[in-house]
N, C-alpha and C positions, 0 to 999 in steps of 0.2 A: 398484827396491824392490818389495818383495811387498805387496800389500794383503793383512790377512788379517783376520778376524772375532775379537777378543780380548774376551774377556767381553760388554758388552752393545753395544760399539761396533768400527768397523773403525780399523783404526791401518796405517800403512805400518811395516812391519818393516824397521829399517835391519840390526843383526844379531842373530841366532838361535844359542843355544846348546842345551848340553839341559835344562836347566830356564827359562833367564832367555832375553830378549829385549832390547833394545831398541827403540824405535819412536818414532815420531814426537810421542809423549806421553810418553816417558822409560825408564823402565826397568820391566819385567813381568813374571811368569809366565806361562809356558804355558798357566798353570791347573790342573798338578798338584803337589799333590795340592787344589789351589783356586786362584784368581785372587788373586795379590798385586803391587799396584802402587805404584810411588814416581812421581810427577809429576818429571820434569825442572825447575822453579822451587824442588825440593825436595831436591835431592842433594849441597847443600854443606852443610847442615843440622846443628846440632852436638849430641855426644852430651850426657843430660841422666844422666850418670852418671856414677862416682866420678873421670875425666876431661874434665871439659867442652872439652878441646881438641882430643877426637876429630871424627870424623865420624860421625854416627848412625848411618846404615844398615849400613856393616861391623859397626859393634857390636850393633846390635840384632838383623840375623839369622844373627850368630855363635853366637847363642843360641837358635834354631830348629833343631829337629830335623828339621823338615820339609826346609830350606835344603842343598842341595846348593851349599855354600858357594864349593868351587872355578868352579864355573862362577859365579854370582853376582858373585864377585869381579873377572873377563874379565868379563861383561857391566857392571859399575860401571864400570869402568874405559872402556869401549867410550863407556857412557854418557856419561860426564863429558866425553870427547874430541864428542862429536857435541852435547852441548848445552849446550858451554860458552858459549854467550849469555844461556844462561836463568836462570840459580843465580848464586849472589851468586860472588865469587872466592875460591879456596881452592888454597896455596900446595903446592906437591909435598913439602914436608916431614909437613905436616899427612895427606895422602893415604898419605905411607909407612906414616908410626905409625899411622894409623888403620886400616892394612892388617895392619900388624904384631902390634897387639892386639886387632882382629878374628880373625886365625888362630889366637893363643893361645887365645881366650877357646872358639873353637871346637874347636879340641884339647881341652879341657877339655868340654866339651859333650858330644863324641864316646866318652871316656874314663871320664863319669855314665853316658849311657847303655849302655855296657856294662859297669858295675858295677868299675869299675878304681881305682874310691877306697874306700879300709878304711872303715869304719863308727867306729873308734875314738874 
């Protein structure tokens, strides 16, 4: 594994995408376009929105424009497999849909910001 410098502390990189990480403290950014991290104790975490039977974080940075979603989603997933001791348990049904309307909700994201819904 790589040691590398991630915001204010060093973390061992287990995998490296192009925006997200993985590391020894859970799931990261590179830092661009800023430093955003999910603690591994924290990725089974459920959404606090109009389906409480999601998993948060697909749904919450489905909705980031910042979020280079596709990678994010490889690197959750990398996550979940490497620190599945840490997080409470969460069943592969739950991970599907919360994957499934993470991508919607992001499609939709994608489709505001470029002006693709009528005003009507």
């Amino acid at each position: 594994m790589l040691k590398e410098e991630i915001g204010d502390r060093a973390s061992e990189i287990v995998w490296r995408g192009r925006q997200w990480i993985v590391t020894d403290f859970g799931l990261e950014t590179l830092g661009d376009p800023f430093p955003y991290e999910i603690a591994a104790v924290r990725l089974s975490e459920g959404w606090q929105g109009a389906d409480e039977s999601l998993l948060a974080w697909p749904m919450e940075l489905a909705g980031k424009t910042w979020v280079d979603y596709r990678d994010f989603v490889t690197a959750f997933l990398v996550a979940l497999g490497v620190h599945q001791e840490a997080y409470a348990p969460v069943d592969i049904v739950t991970i599907r849909a919360s994957l499934r309307e993470g991508a919607a909700r992001w499609e939709a994201t994608k489709a505001e910001m470029l002006g693709e819904f009528d005003d009507d």
